[in-house]
C-alpha positions, 0 to 999 in steps of 0.5 A: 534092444539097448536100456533107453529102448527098453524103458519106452516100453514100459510106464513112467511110474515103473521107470521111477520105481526101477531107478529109484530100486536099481540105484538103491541097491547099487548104493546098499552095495550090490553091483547094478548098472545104477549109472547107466539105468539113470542116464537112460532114463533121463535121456528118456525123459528129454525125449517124452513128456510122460517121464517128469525130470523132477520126480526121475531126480527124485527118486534116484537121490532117494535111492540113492541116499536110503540105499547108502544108508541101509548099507551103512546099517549093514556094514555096522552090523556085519564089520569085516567079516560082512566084507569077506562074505561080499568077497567070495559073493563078487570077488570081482568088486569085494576083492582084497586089492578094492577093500585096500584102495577103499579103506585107504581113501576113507583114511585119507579123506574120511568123510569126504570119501562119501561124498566123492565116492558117490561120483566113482563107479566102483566107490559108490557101492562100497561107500555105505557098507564101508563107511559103518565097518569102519565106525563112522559116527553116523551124522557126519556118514549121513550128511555126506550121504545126503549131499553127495545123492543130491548132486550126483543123482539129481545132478546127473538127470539135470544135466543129461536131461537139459542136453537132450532137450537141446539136442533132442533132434540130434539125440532121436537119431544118436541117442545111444552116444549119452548111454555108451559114453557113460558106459566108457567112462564107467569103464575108464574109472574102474580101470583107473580104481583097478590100478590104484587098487593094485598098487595099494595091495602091493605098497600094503603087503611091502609094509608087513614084510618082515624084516629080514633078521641079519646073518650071523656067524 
C-alpha cells in the first residue's frame, strides 16, 4: 500500500491535519516526506469530492509557514551548538559537507535562500533552524517564510490537483506515476545538493589549510 492508498482510508479532516502536521515538521527541520505526503494527497483530492483542494492548500502553507518559523525560533536560540546536535541525530541530512552548502547559499543569496529553499528537498528542512543560527533579522526570514509557503504548497496541491482533475481517467489507472515521479525528483535534487554539498566542504577545508612555511637551509 503506497501513501495515496493509504489516505483513502482515512477522513478529509485527518488528511489535512496529517498534511498540514507532516510539512510543519519537515519545515521545523525534522526529515518527513512533506513533499510526497502533499503530492498524494492533492492527487487524492482530484479523484474525490470529500478532499477540498482549497482548504488541503491551506493548511500545507500553514504548516508550512508556522513550521519554518518554530525553527527559526529553534535555531535562534540554539546557534550552532543546535546544528551539531541535529548532526549526530540525522548525520545523514545535518552533516558538515550540507550545513557547508546551506551556510554557503545563505551567504551568497541571504534572503532569497528562504525563498528558494522552499522548493529544494533537502533545503527546506534547513531554511528555518539555519536562517535564525545565522541571525537573520526576522522580517525579512518571515516574509520570505510567507511567500515561498505560498507558492510552493499552494502551488503544488494547485498544480497536481488541476492535472488530476483533467486526467483523472488517466490518473485512476496510473495514479502512482505523480507519487513516483516526486518521488525522483526528490531523489535527483538531493543527489545534486549532495555533490555540491561535497565540493563545497572540499573548496572549504583547500581554504584553511595551512600555508606551507618554505624550508630553510
Amino acid at each position: 500500500m503506497h501513501v495515496q492508498e493509504w489516505l483513502e482510508t482515512i477522513p478529509a479532516v485527518t488528511v489535512y491535519v496529517l498534511v498540514g502536521v507532516v510539512i510543519g515538521l519537515e519545515s521545523l527541520g525534522i526529515p518527513l516526506p512533506g513533499e510526497i505526503v502533499l503530492v498524494s494527497s492533492a492527487l487524492l483530492a482530484s479523484q474525490h469530492g470529500d478532499i477540498n483542494p482549497y482548504v488541503l492548500g491551506a493548511c500545507a502553507t500553514a504548516g508550512a509557514i508556522v513550521g519554518d518559523s518554530i525553527g527559526y525560533a529553534i535555531g535562534r536560540k540554539g546557534g550552532r551548538p543546535l546544528l551539531a546536535r541535529l548532526g549526530k541525530r540525522f548525520p545523514k541530512h545535518f552533516s558538515e559537507a550540507n550545513i557547508a552548502l546551506a551556510e554557503s547559499s545563505f551567504q551568497k543569496w541571504g534572503v532569497w535562500a528562504v525563498f528558494f529553499g522552499r522548493f529544494i528537498a533537502l533545503l527546506r528542512i534547513f531554511a528555518g533552524p539555519l536562517a535564525g543560527v545565522l541571525q537573520m533579522p526576522y522580517w525579512k526570514f518571515l516574509a520570505a517564510n510567507v511567500l515561498g509557503g505560498i507558492l510552493w504548497a499552494g502551488g503544488t496541491t494547485a498544480v497536481i490537483y488541476s492535472v488530476g482533475v483533467v486526467a483523472e481517467a488517466w490518473l485512476k489507472r496510473f495514479s502512482w506515476l505523480g507519487l513516483v515521479l516526486a518521488v525522483l525528483i526528490g531523489l535527483v535534487s538531493m543527489l545534486v545538493i549532495k555533490n555540491r554539498a561535497k565540493k563545497a566542504a572540499a573548496q572549504r577545508a583547500g581554504t584553511t589549510e595551512p600555508e606551507p612555511v618554505p624550508a630553510t637551509d
